[in-house]
N, C-alpha and C positions, 0 to 999 in steps of 0.2 A: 292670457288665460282669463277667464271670467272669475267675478270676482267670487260669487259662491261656489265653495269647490269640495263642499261638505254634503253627503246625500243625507244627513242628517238636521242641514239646514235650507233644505227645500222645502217647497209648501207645494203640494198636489191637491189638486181637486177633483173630488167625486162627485157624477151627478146621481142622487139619490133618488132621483126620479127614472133613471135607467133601470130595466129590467133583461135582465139576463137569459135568453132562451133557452129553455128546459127540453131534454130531447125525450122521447120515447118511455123510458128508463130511469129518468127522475135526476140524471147526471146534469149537471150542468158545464152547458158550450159556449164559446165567443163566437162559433158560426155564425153567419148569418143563413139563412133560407135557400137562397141560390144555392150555396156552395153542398148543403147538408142533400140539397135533395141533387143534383148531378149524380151521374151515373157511375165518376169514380168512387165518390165519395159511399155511395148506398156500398156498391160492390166491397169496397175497402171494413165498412163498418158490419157488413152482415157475415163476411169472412171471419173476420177477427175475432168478433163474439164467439162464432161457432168453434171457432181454435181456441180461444178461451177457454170454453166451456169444458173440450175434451181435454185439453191440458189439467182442468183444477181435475177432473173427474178421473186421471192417472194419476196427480198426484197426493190424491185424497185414496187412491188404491198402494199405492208407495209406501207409504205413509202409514198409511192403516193398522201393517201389525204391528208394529212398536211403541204405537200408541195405544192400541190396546193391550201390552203386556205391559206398559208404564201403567195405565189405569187401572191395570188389576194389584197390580204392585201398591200402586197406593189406597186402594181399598180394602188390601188385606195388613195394611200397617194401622190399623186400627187402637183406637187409646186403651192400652190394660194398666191394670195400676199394679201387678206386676213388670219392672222394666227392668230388663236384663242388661244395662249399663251401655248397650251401644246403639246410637242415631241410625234407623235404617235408611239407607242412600244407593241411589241409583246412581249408576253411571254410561253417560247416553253417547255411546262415541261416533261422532256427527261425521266425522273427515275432516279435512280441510277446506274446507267452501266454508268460509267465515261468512261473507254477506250472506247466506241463505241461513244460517241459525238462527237469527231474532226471530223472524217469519214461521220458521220450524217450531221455535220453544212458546211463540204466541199461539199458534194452533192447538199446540198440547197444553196448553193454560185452558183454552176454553172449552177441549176435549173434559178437561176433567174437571171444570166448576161445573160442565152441564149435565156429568152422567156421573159423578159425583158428591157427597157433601161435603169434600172437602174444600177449605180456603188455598185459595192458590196466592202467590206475589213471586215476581220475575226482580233479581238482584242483579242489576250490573254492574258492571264495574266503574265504570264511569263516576255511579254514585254513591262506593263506597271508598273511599280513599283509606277511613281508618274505619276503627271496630264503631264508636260513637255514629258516625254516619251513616254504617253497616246497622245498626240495630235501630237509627231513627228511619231509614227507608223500610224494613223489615216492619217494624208494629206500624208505621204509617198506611204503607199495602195493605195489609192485614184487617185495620180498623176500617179504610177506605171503601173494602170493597163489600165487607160485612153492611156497612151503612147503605151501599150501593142494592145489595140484595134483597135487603129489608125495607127499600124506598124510602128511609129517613132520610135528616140529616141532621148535626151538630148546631147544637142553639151557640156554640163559641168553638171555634176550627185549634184543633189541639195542637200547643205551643210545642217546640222541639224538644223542650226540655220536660215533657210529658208523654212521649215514645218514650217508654224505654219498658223491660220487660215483665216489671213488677205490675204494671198497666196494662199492661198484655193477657198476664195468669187471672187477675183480677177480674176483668172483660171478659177471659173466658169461661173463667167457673161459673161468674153469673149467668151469663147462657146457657151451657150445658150442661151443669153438676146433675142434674137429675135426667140423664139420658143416660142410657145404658149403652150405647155405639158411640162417642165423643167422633167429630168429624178431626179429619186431623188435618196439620199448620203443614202444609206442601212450600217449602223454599225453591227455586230452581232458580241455582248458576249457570246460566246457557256461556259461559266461556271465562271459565276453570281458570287454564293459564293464564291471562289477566289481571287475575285477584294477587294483592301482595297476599305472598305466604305466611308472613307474619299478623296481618287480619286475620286470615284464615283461620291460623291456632284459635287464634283469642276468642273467636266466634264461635268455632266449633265447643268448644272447651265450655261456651258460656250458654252455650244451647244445649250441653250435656248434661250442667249443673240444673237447668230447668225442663228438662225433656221427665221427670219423675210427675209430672204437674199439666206439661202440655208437650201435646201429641207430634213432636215436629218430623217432618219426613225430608231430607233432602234430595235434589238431582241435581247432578252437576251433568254441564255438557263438555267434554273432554274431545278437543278437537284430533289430538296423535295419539295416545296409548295410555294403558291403565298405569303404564308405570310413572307415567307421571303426578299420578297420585301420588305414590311413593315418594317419588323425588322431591316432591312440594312440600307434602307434611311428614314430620316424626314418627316416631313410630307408636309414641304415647298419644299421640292425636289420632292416629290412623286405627288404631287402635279401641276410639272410641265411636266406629263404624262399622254399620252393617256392611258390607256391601254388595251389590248386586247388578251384575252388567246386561247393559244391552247393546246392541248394535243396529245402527241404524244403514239403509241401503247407500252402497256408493253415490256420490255423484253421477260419476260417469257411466253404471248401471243406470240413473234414474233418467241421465240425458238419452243413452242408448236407444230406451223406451219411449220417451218422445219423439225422438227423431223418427223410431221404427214405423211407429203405428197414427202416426200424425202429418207431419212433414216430408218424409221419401216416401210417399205414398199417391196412386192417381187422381186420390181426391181430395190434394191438397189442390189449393187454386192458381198457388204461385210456388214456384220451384226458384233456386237457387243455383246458380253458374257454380263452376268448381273452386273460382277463386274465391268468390263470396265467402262461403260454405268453410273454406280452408281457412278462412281468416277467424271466423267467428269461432272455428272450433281451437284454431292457436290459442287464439285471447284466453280461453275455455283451462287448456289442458298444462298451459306453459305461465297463468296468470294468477286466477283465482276464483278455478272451478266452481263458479258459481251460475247454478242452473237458470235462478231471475235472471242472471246477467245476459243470458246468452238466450233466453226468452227476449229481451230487451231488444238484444241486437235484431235478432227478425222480424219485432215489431218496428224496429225502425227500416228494416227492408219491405217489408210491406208497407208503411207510409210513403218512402221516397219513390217506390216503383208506383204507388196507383197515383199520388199525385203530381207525377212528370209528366205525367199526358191524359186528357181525360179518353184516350182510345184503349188505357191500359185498365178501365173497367170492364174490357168484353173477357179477362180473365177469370172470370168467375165458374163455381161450379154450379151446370144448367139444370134446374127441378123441369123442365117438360119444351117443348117446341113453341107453346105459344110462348114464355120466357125468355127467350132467345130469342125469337122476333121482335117481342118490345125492345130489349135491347139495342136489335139494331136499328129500327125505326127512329128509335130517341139520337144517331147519327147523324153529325151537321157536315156540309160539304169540306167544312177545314177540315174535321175527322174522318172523310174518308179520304182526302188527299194525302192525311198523317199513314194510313195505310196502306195507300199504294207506294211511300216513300221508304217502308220498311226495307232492309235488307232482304228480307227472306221473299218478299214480293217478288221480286226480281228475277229470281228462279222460277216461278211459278209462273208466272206472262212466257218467257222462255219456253215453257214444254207444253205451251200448249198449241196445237198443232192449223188450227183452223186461225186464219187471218184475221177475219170476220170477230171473233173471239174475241183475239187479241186488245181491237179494237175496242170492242166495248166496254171489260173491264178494265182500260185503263180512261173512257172518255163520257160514258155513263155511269153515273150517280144507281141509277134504278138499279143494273144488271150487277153492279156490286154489291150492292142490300143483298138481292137475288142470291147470288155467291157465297156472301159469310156464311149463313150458318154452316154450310158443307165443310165450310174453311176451318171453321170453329171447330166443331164437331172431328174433324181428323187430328186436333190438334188434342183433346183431349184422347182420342184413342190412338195416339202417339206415346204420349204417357202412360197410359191405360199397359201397352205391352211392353212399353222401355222399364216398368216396374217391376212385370211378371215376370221379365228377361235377365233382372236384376238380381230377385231375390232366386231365381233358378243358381244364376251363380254365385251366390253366398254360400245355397247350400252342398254345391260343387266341394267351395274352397276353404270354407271356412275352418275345418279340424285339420287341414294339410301342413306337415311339418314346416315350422320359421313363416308360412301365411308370407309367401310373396307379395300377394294383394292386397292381404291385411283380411281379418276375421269378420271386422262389424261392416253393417251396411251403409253407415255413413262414409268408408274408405273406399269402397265397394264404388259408391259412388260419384264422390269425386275423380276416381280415375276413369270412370265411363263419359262423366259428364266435361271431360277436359278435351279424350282425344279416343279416336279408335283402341278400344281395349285389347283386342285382338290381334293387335300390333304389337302390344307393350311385350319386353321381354321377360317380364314379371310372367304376365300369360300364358307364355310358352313352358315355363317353368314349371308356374303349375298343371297346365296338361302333360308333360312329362312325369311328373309325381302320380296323375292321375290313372297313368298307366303303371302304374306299381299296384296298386288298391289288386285285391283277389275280387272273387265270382260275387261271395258274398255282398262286400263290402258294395260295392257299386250296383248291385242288386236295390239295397237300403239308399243310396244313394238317388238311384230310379225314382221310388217310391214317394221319396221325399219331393223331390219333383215334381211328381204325378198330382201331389197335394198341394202343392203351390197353384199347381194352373186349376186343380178341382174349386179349391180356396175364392180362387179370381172368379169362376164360373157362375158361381153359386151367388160372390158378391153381387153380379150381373144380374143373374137372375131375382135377388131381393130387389133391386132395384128395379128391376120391371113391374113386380107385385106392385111396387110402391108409388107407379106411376111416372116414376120419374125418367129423366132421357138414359137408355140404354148404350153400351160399349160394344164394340165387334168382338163376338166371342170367336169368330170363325179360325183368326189366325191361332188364339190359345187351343182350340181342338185339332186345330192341323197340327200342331207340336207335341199334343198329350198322344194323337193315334198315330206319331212316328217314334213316340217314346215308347208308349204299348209294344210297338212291333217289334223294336232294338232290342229290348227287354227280354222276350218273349223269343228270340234268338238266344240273346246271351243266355239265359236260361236252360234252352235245351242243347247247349253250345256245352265239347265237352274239352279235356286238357287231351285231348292223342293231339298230335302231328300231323297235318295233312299236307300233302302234296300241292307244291307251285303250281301256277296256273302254267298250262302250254301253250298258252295264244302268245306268253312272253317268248320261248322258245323256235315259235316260229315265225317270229318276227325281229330276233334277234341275230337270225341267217336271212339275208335277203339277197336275191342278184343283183341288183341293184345296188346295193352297199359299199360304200368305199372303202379304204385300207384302215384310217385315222379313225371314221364313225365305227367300224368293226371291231378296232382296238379298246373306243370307249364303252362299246356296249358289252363287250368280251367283261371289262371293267366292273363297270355299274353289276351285271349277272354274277360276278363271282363276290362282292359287297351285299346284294342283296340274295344270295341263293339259300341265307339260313331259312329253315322252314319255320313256320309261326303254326299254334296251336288253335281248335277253332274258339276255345277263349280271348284266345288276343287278336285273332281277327273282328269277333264278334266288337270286342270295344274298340279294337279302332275304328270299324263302321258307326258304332256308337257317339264318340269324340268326334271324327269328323261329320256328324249329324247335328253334334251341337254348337260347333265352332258355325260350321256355313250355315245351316238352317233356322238356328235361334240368335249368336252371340251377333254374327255380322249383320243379320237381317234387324232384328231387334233394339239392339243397343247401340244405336248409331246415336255420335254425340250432338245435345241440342243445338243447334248452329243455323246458320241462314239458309241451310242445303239438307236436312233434315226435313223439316215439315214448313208449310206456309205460314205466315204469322205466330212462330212461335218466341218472338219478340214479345209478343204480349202477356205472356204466361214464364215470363224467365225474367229472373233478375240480376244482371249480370255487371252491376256500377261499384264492382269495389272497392275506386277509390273513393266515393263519397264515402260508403261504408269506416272506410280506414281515417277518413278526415273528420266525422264524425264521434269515432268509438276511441280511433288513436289520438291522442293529442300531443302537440309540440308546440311544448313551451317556450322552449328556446326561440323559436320560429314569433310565433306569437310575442313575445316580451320585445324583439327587436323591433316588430311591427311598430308596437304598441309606444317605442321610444321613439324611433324614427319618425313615425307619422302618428303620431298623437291622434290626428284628426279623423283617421280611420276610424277609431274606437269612439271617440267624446263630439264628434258631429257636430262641433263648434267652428265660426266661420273666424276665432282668432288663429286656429291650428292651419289656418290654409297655407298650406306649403307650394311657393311656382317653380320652386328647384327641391329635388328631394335633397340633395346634399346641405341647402340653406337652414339658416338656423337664426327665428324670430324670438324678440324677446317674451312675445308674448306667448312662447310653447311654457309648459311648466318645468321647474326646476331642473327635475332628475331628467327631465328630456333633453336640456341645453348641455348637462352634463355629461350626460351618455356621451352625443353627438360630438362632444370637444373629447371625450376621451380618444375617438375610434380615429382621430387624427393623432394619436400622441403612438409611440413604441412601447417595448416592454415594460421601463421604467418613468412614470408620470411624476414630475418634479409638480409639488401640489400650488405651489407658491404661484409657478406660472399659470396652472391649470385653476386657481382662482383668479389670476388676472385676466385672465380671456374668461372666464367665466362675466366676471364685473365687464368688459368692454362690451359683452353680448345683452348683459343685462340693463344696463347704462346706455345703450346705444355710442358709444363714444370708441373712438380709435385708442390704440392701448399707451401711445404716446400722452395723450389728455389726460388720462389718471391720475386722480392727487393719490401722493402716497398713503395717505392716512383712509383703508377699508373700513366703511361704515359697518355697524355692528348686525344691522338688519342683511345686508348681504353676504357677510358671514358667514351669518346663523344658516339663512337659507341653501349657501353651497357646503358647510357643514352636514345638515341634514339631506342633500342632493346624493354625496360622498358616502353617509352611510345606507343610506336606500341601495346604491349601486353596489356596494360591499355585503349585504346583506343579501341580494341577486347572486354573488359570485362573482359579478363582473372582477372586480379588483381584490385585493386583498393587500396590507400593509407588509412596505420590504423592511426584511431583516438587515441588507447590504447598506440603505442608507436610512434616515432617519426622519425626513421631510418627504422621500418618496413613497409611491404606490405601486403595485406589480401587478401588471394587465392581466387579467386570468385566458380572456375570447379572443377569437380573432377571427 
């Protein structure tokens, strides 16, 4: 091992003449130029921003009313010098998605320094252990940000033992006494359960004793239920509370809504395979519903897909024809070879009928440029109707009892995007329920429908106005004027009875006919002879117009036999995903002991046998590596004699008995690192020995 092994005793050098490239935006990159201007890179950074954007821009509408009824809240707790003995306090109950509350209670801090006058300060926990620490970070906020507001600042920065609240009343009266609206002291607990309950008292109790003087308003963020208010404080504390609830929207509402109108949508630029999608939504629902978290995760699915190939910048969404030609012009012969190597190529040379063809698109450069956009262009009106076909059937399935398919459209689509839907027996299920529904129901059901593809039409059409490259309406009007028609049957379609058709009849006696087919048909005739009403024929014509004509045609899953190149527009790697988001430490720690050199990139760690073991690996490495040779019970005596022979370079016979103090110390400290991992743990059975925990 080298001999500095402390990153606190390294010396690094900055060159201070280096300057840092600034991109567009004011942010600063380690890019260099090549890489920022490449066409994955534009693709990847122009996407991202624009999902940005509509992401804050939903959850600034999320958001929005409970911050405006906390802001009115606190503008009507105004200072009267009548106080009627209790602290008025909100309580904001977040859910469980703990990592999205800091983010949430900073937005409503700045919500209401900027649209109102009162003083805000955010109390964590973190920083109040006792009541004394609790009330120096409270007047310190307080003082901090008043100075902040006012662009002063302090000619000597106020000692700790000068917070405290008699400096506080004092600070405020001189500002405000002669204002007729006193702004009021806004506290906010963004996570309640946290705080010892015994602070709490003391707090509450000592902002009651002063709230006759100054105007204090609390909100607490209460991640499970109000009753843990109760459970936490007394009843002589609770007692000395206004209080007043709000509720803020689920997570999994707020995720719903992104996913719906952002990401399962044709004009996202990158779509997600089912496994992907299923993983990130696990992490989501089974971990800690946390909305950043799982923003996070598709921003790392958008990094790793556009930067594994720069041919996975043609996934972008196209503003107009010349667009798309630059694109592919900026094509180098390695990238179009990257595209004829795609899987999905390979079907596509396949059907195409002319030899000649064949030939060129896979041996000319030019007549493939020539190609893409067509290529491109289908691949977005691919998604364009695997959307519209999607959300038709959400609004099929989604109120049907127990939801075989599942309600929302992110389940919706994981099972489309894994395997033929149409298949699944979930499917059948549901169209079996679907023939329970009456006239009415399935009437509204139409309708809903109708507006789904009108919905799509109309997007079309804005985007025409707009300039921009248009989608194939044709197939979404082929669907709406055979749902019109079914409709418009079922409608005039009444409940009498009508009569079997006779073509079966006379074709169920034939001369022709043998003894065994006469028996089965004899069969099947008397199974099928019940008569059907022209309502339920009307819907079966219906059903099966949208099993064959929309689900099969439309919702074919993305795959190499779907459309051309739709490799390029799907993100389907997720075990990177899982090796990045999941971690294994276990995995990692053995690495990390075993081959040292992996991680610390020193050429004393070089190992020619993994199993060998050099003196010059660090401690807890030699240690490890002698443990995983030992059984259950590790006799320590021996396990620092092989320890000292490895360390020493010496056979264990050469050992003077007398163990020097310094390697001792060293397999001492080796021993508790390894115990403190878990590996080992001290046995009860003997007294010298240690008990293997891994294996």
């Amino acid at each position: 091992m080298e001999a500095t092994n402390s990153v606190s005793k390294g010396v690094f050098l900055l060159n201070a003449d280096a300057k840092r490239k600034r991109t567009n935006d004011g942010a600063t990159t380690f890019l260099d130029e090549s890489m920022t201007d490449a066409l994955w890179y534009r693709g990847y950074k122009k996407h991202w921003d624009s999902l940005q954007r509509a992401i804050t821009k939903i959850q600034a509408t999320s958001y929005g009313k409970v911050l405006d009824d906390l802001m009115a809240f606190v503008e009507d707790c105004y200072f009267s010098t009548e106080y009627d003995g209790a602290l008025p306090t909100a309580i904001l109950l977040t859910g469980i998605n703990q990592t999205d509350h800091l983010s949430q209670f900073r937005n409503l801090t700045e919500h209401i320094r900027n649209n109102t006058p009162s003083y805000v300060v955010i109390l964590q926990s973190r920083d109040c252990s006792g009541i004394k620490q609790a009330i120096e970070s409270m007047v310190g906020g307080f003082m901090e940000h008043q100075l902040a507001d006012d662009g002063g600042t302090l000619d000597k920065p106020l000692r700790k033992n000068q917070l405290i609240l008699p400096v506080l009343e004092a600070w405020y009266l001189e500002k405000h006494e002669q204002m007729e609206r006193k702004p009021t002291l806004t506290i906010i607990l963004p996570e309640f359960e946290h705080f010892k309950p015994t602070m709490l008292e003391d707090f509450i109790l000592i902002l009651n004793s002063h709230a006759p003087r100054l105007p204090f308003v609390l909100i607490f963020g209460v991640a499970t239920t109000i009753s843990s208010i109760h459970s936490a404080l007394p009843y002589h504390v609770t007692s000395k509370l206004k209080l007043s609830t709000f509720q803020s929207e689920p997570s999994i509402t707020h995720l719903n809504k992104l996913l719906d109108h952002i990401f399962l949508t044709p004009f996202c630029p990158l779509h997600l395979s089912a496994k992907t999608l299923t993983l990130l939504l696990d992490i989501f629902l089974f971990y800690d519903f946390s909305v950043n978290g799982f923003m996070q995760g598709l921003k790392l699915a958008f990094m790793e897909h556009y930067f594994d190939q720069p041919i996975h910048g043609l996934s972008t969404i196209i503003l107009d024809d010349d667009d798309l030609s630059e694109m592919v012009e900026e094509l180098t012969a390695n990238d179009l070879q990257q595209i004829r190597e795609l899987p999905s190529f390979r079907p596509f040379v396949e059907s195409l009928q002319q030899p000649q063809a064949v030939i060129d698109i896979l041996t000319d450069d030019g007549h493939l440029k020539r190609s893409l956009p067509k290529m491109l262009l289908g691949v977005h009106n691919y998604w364009f109707t695997f959307h519209c076909a999607l959300e038709i059937l959400q609004a099929l399935f989604y109120d049907l009892p127990m939801a075989p398919l599942g309600k929302h459209l992110r389940e919706l689509y994981c099972h489309a995007a894994a395997s033929d839907i149409t298949a699944l027996p979930e499917f059948h299920e549901c169209m079996k329920l679907l023939s329970f529904l009456s006239k009415e129901e399935m009437m509204l059901k139409i309708k809903a429908m109708l507006d789904i593809v009108l919905a799509y039409v109309n997007r079309n059409d804005q985007l025409n106005t707009e300039g921009r490259i248009v989608y194939e309406v044709a197939p979404l009007e082929k669907i709406a004027s055979g749902l019109v028609v079914l409709s418009e049957e079922l409608a005039a379609a009444t409940y009498d009875v009508l009569p079997n058709d006779k073509t079966d009849d006379q074709q169920l006696l034939s001369p022709s006919m043998g003894r065994q087919e006469l028996r089965d048909k004899l069969l099947n005739g008397v199974r099928s002879a019940k008569q059907k009403s022209g309502v339920t024929r009307a819907m079966d014509r219906l059903m099966n117009y949208m099993v064959k004509r929309i689900f099969q045609r439309y919702l074919k899953p993305p795959n190499a036999y779907s459309v051309p190149l739709i490799e390029l527009f799907l993100f389907s790697d997720s075990a990177a995903m899982r090796r990045h988001i999941i971690g294994s430490p276990r995995a990692a720690m053995h690495t990390a002991l075993t081959n040292p050199q992996h991680y610390l990139q020193c050429e004393c760690c070089i190992l020619d046998d993994p199993d060998s073991i050099l003196p010059t690996l660090p401690d807890i490495c030699i240690a490890y590596k002698l443990h995983l040779e030992c059984g259950k019970l590790i006799n320590l005596y021996d396990w620092l004699q092989a320890f000292r022979a490895v360390v020493e370079e010496r056979p264990p016979d050469e050992l003077d008995e007398q163990v020097s103090p310094q390697i001792q110390a060293r397999f001492t400290l080796a021993v508790s690192e390894l115990q403190f991992l878990g590996f080992i743990k001290t046995s009860k059975r003997k007294t010298d020995h240690v008990t293997r925990l891994t294996w």
